[in-house]
C-alpha positions as CSV (number, residue, x, y, z in Angstrom):
1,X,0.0,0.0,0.0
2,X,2.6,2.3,0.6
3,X,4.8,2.0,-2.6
4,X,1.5,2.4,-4.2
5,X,1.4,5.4,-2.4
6,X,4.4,6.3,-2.5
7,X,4.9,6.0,-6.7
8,X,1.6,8.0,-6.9
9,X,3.4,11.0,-4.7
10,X,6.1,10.4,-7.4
11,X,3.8,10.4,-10.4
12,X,2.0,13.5,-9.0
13,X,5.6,15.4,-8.9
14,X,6.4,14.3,-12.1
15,X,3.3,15.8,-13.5
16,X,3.1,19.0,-11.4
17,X,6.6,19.7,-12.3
18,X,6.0,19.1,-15.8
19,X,3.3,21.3,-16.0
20,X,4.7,23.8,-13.7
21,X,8.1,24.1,-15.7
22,X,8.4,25.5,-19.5
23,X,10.9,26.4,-22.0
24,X,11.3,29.6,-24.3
25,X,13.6,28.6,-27.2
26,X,15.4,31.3,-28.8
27,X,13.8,31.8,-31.8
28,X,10.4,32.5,-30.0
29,X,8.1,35.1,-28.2
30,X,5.8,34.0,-25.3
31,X,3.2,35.1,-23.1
32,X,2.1,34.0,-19.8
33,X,-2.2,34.0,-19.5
34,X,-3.9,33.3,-16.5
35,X,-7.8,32.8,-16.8
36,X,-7.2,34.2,-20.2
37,X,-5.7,36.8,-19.4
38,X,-2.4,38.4,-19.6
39,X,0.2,38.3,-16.7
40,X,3.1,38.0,-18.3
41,X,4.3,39.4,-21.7
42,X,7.6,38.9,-23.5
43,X,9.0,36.1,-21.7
44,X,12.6,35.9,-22.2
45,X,14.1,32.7,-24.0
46,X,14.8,29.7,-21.2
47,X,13.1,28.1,-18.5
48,X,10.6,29.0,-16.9
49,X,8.2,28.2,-13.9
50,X,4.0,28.1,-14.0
51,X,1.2,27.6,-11.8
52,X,0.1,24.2,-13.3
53,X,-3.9,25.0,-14.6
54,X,-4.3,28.1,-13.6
55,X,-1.4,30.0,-15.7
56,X,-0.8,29.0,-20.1
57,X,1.6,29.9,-22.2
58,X,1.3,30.9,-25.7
59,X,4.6,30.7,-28.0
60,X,4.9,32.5,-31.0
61,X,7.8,32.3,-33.9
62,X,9.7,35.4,-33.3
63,X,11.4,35.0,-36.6
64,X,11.1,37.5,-39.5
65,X,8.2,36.2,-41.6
66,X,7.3,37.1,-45.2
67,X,4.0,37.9,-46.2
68,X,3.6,37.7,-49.6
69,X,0.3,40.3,-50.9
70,X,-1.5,38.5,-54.1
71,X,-0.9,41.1,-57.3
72,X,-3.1,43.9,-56.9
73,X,-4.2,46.7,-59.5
74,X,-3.5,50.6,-58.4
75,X,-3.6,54.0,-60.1
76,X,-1.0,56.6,-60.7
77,X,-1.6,59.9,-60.6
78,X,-2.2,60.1,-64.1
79,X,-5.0,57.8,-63.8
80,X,-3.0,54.8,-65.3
81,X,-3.6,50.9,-63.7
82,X,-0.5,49.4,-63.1
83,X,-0.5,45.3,-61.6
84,X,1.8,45.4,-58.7
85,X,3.3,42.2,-56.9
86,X,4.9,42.7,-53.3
87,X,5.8,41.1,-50.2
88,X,7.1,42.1,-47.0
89,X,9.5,41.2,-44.1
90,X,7.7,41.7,-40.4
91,X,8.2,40.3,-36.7
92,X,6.8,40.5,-33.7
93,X,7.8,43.2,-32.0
94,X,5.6,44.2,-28.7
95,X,3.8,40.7,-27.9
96,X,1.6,42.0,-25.7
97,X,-0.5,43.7,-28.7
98,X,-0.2,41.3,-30.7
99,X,-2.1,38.8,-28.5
100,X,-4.9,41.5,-28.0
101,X,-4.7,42.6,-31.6
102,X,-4.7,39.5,-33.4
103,X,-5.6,36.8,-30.7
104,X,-2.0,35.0,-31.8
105,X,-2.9,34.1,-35.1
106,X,0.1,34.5,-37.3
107,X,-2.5,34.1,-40.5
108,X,-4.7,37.1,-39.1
109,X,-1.9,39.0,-38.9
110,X,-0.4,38.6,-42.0
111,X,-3.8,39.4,-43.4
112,X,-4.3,42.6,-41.9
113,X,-0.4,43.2,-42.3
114,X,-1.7,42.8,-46.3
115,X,-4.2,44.7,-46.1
116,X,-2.3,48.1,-45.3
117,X,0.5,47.6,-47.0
118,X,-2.1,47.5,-50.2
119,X,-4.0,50.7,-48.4
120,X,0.1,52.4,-48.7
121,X,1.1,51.0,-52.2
122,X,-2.9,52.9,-53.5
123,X,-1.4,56.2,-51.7
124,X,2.7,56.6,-52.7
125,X,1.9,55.2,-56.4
126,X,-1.3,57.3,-56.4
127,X,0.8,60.2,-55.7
128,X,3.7,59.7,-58.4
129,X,3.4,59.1,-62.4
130,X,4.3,55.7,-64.2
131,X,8.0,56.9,-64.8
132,X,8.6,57.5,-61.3
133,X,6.8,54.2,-59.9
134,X,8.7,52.0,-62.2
135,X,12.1,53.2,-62.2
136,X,12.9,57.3,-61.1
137,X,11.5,56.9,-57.5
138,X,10.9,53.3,-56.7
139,X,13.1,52.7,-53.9
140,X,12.1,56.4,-52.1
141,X,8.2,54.5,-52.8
142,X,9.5,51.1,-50.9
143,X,11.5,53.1,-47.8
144,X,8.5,55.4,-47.5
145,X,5.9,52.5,-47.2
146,X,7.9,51.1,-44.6
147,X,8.1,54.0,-42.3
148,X,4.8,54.4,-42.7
149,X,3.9,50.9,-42.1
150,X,5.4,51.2,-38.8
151,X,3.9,54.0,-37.8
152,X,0.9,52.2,-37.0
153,X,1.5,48.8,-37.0
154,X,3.6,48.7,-34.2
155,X,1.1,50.4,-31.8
156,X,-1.9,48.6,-33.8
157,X,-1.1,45.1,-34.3
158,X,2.3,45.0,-32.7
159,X,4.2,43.6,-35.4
160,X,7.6,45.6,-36.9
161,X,7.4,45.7,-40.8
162,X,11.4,45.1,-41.5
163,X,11.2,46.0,-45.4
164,X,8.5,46.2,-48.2
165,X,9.6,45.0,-51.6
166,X,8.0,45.6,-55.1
167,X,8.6,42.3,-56.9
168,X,7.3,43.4,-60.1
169,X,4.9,46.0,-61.3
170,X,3.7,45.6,-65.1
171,X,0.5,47.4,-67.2
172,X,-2.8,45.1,-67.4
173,X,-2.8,43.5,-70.9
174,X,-6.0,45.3,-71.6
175,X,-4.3,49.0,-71.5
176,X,-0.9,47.5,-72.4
177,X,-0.9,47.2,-75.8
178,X,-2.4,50.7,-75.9
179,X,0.5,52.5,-74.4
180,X,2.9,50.2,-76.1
181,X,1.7,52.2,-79.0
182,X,1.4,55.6,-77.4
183,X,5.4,54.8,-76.9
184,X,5.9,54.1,-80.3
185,X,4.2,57.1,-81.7
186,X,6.1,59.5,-79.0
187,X,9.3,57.8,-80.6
188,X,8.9,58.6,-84.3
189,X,7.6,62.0,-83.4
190,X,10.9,62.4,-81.6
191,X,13.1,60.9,-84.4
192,X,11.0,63.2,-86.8
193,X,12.1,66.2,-84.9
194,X,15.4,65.3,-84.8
195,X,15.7,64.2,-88.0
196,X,14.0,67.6,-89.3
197,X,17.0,69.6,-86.4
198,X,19.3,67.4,-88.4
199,X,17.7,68.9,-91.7
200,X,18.0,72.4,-90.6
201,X,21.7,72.2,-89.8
202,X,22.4,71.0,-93.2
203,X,20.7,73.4,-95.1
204,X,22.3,76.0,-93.0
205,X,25.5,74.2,-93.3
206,X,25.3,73.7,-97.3
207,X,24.8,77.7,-97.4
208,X,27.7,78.7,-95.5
209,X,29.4,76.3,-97.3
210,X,28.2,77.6,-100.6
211,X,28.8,81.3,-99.3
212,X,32.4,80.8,-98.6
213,X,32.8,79.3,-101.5
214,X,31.7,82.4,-103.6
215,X,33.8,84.5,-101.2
216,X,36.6,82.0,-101.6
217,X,36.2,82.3,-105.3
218,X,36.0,86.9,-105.6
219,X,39.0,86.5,-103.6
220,X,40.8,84.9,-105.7
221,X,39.3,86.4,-108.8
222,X,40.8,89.8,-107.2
223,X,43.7,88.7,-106.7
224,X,44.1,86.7,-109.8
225,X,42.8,89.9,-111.3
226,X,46.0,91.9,-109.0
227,X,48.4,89.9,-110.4
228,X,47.4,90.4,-114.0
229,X,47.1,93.9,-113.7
230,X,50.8,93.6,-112.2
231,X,51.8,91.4,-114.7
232,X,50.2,93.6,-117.4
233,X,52.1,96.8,-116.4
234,X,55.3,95.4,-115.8
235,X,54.8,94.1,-119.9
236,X,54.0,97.7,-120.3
237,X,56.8,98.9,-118.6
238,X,59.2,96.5,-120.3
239,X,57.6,97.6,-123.7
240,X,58.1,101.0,-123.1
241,X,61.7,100.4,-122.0
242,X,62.3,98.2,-125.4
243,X,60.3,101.4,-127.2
244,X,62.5,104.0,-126.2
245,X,65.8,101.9,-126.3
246,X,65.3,100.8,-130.0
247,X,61.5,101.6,-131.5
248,X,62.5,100.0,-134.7
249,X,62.9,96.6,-132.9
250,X,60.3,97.5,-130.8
251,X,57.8,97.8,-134.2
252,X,59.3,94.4,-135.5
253,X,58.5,92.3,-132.3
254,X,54.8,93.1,-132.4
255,X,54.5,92.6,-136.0
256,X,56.2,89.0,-134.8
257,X,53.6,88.8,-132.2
258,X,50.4,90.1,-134.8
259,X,51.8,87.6,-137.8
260,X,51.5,84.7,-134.7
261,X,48.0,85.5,-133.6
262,X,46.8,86.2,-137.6
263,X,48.4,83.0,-138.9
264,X,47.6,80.7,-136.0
265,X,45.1,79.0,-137.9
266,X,44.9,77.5,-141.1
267,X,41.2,79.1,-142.0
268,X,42.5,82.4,-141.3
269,X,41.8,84.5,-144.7
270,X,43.0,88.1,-144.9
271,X,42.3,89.8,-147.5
272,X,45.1,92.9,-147.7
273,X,47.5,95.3,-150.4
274,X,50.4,93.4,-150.5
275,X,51.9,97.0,-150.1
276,X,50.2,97.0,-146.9
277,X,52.4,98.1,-144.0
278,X,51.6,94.7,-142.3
279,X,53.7,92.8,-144.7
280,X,56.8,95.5,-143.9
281,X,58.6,93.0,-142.5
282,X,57.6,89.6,-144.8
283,X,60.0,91.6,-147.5
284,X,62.9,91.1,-146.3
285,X,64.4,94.4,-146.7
286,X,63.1,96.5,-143.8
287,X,64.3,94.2,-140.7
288,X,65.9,95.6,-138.4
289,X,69.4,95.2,-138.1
């Protein structure tokens, strides 16, 4: 009788202290209840002691979870739909609220964790245009909604939103096609313009071009024109100085130089007294000696 007592004291130890002790790993967040409610909030990891049924713990994963939002449509401020795909990094940060908040259900608070962070992607790409959303200001868009985020979630649900992520935004097929061409038409008009910019400099460049040409051209006309007239008067001069040094032989020479041009071609006809004075020097007795 008394070993059955005795292992019954044992098995009642056993039990009480199983049920009175607890353990906190590392990687979680706890709470202490008692009736339901809350004595004991972020238990630290390691053991720990209970009142056997009157105090429960709940254990949470105090990992950072993803939440990954389903592809959702938005507008940007110029009234464009663009499909965005996102998820976010969160963890339980006060565990106190998120008991009250969310009852401990990790799915309830990813879904209301969803549900804002679709509330803040409607308001920052509402408030830029396509060209900022996609590329000029997407990383200001994802910093922003995280700020945000935590401005409320941590006192709402009590969860700490780590980092929102766009994973891909692209147009709806139904309006895609649309700007696709929109795109297309802004190019050509662009290549038109530049092509007609490209146009204009030509034309202006074939006129200067043309201009300096002619200017080119008088230039050298005067001076061609310089150096004749120079040429021409120092002929003069030398004619003059022949002249006066010996007129006879002066005479002679440009009869030479009229007989040249007259006779320079075989259908020249002249028609002339053969006691003309142009044939003084074809007789042979008037050269000069």
């Amino acid at each position: 009788m008394k070993t059955f007592i005795l292992v019954g004291l044992v098995f009642l130890v056993l039990v009480i202290g199983g049920n009175s002790l607890f353990v906190v790993k590392q990687t979680e967040r706890a709470v202490m209840l008692q009736f339901g409610e809350i004595v004991q909030a972020d238990i630290q990891p390691g053991i720990h002691v209970k009142i056997p049924w009157v105090n429960s713990v709940r254990k949470f994963d105090g990992r950072i979870l993803t939440e990954d939002s389903p592809q959702q449509r938005f507008l940007t401020l110029e009234q464009k739909f663009l499909e965005v795909d996102s998820f976010a990094k969160w963890r339980i940060k006060d565990v106190r609220q998120f008991y009250v908040s969310t009852g401990g259900d990790i799915a309830i608070a990813g879904s209301r964790l969803a549900e804002r962070i679709n509330d803040g992607l409607r308001d920052q790409i509402g408030a830029r245009n396509l060209q900022e959303v996609v590329a000029g200001e997407r990383d200001q868009l994802m910093l922003a909604l995280t700020v945000e985020l935590n401005e409320s979630t941590v006192s709402d649900l009590g969860l700490e939103v780590i980092d929102v992520r766009v994973k891909r935004i692209d147009l709806p097929d139904d309006v895609r096609q649309s700007v696709y061409d929109r795109m297309i038409t802004e190019r050509n008009r662009e290549a038109q313009d530049h092509r007609s910019r490209g146009e204009e400099l030509a034309i202006g460049i074939r006129a200067d071009a043309e201009r300096q040409a002619i200017i080119y051209g008088a230039e050298a006309y005067r001076d061609a024109e310089q150096i004749r007239g120079q040429g021409d008067a120092q002929a003069t001069g030398i004619y003059a100085d022949a002249y006066n040094k010996d007129p006879e032989f002066y005479a002679f020479t440009r009869s030479l130089n009229a007989y040249r041009k007259t006779f320079s071609s075989k259908a020249d006809v002249l028609l002339l007294d053969p006691d003309s004075d142009f044939f003084r020097y074809l007789k042979g007795g008037d050269l000069p000696q």
